[in-house]
C-alpha positions, 0 to 999 in steps of 0.5 A, spaced: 602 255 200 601 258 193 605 253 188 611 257 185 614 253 178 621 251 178 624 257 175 618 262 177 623 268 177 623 276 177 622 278 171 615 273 170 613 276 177 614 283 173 611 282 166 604 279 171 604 286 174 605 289 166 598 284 164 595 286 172 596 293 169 593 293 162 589 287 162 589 287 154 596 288 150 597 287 143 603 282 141 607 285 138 607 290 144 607 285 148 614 283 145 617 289 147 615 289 153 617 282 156 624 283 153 625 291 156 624 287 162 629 281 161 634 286 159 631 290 167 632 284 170 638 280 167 642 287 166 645 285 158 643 288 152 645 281 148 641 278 142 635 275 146 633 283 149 634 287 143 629 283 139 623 281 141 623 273 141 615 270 141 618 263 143 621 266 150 615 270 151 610 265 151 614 259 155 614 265 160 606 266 160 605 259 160 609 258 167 605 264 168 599 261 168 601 255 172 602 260 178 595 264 176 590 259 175 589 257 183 586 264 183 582 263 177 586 268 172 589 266 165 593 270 160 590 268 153 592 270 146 584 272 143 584 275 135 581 282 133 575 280 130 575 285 124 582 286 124 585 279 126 590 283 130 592 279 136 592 280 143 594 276 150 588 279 155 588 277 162 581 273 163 578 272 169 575 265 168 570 264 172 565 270 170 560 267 168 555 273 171 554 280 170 556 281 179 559 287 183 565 282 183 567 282 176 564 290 175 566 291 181 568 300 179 560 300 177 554 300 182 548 295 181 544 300 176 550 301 172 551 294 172 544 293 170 546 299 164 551 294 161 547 288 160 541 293 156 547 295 152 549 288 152 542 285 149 543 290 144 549 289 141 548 282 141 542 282 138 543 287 132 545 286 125 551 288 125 554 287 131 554 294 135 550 299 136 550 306 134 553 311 139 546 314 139 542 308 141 546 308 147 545 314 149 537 313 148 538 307 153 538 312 159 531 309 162 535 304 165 539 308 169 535 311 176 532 318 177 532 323 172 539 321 169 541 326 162 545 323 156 551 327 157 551 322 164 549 316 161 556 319 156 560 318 161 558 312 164 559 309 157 566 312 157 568 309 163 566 303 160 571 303 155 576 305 159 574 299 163 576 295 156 569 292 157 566 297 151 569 300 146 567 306 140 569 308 133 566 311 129 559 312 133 558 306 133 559 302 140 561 294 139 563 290 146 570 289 147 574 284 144 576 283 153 568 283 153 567 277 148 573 272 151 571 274 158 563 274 158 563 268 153 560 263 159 555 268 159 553 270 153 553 262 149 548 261 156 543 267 157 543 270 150 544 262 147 538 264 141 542 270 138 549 267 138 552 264 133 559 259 133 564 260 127 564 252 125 571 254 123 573 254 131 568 253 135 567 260 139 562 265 138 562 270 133 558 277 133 562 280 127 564 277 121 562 274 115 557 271 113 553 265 108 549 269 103 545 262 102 544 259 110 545 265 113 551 263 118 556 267 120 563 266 121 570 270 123 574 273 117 580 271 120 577 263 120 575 264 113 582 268 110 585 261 113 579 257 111 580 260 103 587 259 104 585 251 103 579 250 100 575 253 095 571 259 097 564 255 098 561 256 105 564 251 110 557 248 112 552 249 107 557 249 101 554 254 097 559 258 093 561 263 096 565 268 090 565 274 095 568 271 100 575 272 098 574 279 097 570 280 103 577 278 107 582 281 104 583 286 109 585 281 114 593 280 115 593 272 115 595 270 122 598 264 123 593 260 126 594 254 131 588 250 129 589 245 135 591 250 140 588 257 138 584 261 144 578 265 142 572 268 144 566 272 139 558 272 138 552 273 133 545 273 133 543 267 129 536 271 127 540 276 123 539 278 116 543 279 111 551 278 110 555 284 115 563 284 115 563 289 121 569 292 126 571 291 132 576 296 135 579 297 141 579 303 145 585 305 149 
């Protein structure tokens, strides 16, 4: 019998079904739908319903958590590597590996499609590849299988949140980064980089142009707002490094109970600030 915490009500039973449904929900629409569904279930339209409360959110997913995690889910707060957007996912904890029981929308051949794909994001300088290169990796597939077929695998790879495009450019989702960390910090252990700021991955982000070490912006614009801009490991001065993280909206980061996932090849060259977006 699965264990129900004490106040495990209708309206957490709803919000599972929401995460269940898009698996990858930006906060702040979080928010919004967690207290339409208060105001769904509870029938009031007081002060607690019409605006948003974060608090009352995240002690629901806490208590969601506890019912989940006997089968190996979790609702987890990750930040947008270029845009420090946030993002509670629901991440299956146990796919350590590329198995028909995490892709289980994709046959073997395509599986065997996206780690290609996989291998070449993480190796690369930038952290993505270009649209085109992706389509010229088709030799993986069986048979005689043409670039716009290839075209729409990769879509359906995006739908299924584990790519996603701009611009051309094809990255692995910021779903992808938390949920196949295990996975890429093993097999692809020489070309992943951890931010020493958080101890996670990093693929895209700011990087020391005298060590070569990569870090995530949003890691660096909360590191700048209390040291001096040098680079955290070799020391080096850094005087683009406040520039370089402009962009980024300051995120109010927990350095004890922050949760997120990223990569990088350490054998990349260079200084790159890339993006990961997220495709809807």
């Amino acid at each position: 019998m699965t264990y129900v915490p004490r106040g495990y009500s209708d309206i957490h039973r709803m919000f599972l079904q929401t995460m269940m449904s898009c698996r990858m929900l930006k906060y702040e629409e979080a928010c919004v739908s967690f207290c339409k569904i208060s105001q769904s279930v509870t029938g009031r339209e007081d002060e607690m319903t019409q605006t948003p409360r974060a608090k009352d959110m995240e002690k629901a997913i806490t208590v969601i958590n506890q019912v989940i995690k006997r089968f190996y889910m979790e609702i987890r707060l990750a930040l947008d590597e270029y845009t420090s957007d946030r993002y509670y996912l629901l991440v299956n904890l146990v796919s350590n590996e590329i198995t028909s029981k995490t892709f289980g929308r994709f046959t073997a051949a395509e599986m065997e499609f996206f780690k290609k794909v996989l291998f070449e994001i993480v190796c690369s300088e930038n952290g993505y590849i270009t649209s085109t290169e992706c389509l010229n990796l088709n030799s993986v597939l069986p048979g005689n299988t043409t670039k716009s077929e290839v075209e729409i695998l990769i879509d359906k790879f995006c739908r299924e949140l584990w790519l996603c495009e701009k611009d051309g450019k094809i990255y692995l989702s910021l779903l992808g980064i938390v949920e196949l960390e295990p996975l890429l910090s093993s097999v692809y252990k020489d070309y992943i980089t951890t931010c020493l700021l958080c101890n996670h991955i990093v693929i895209q982000g700011y990087r020391c142009s005298e060590c070569n070490i990569l870090f995530h912006l949003y890691c660096v614009k909360h590191y700048c707002r209390r040291q001096m801009l040098v680079c955290p490991q070799c020391k080096a001065d850094q005087p683009e490094m406040e520039a370089a993280v402009r962009h980024i909206l300051s995120p109010d980061i927990d350095d004890d109970n922050f949760n997120t996932s990223n990569s990088a090849s350490s054998s990349r060259k260079g200084k790159g600030v890339g993006k990961t977006s997220v495709r809807k």
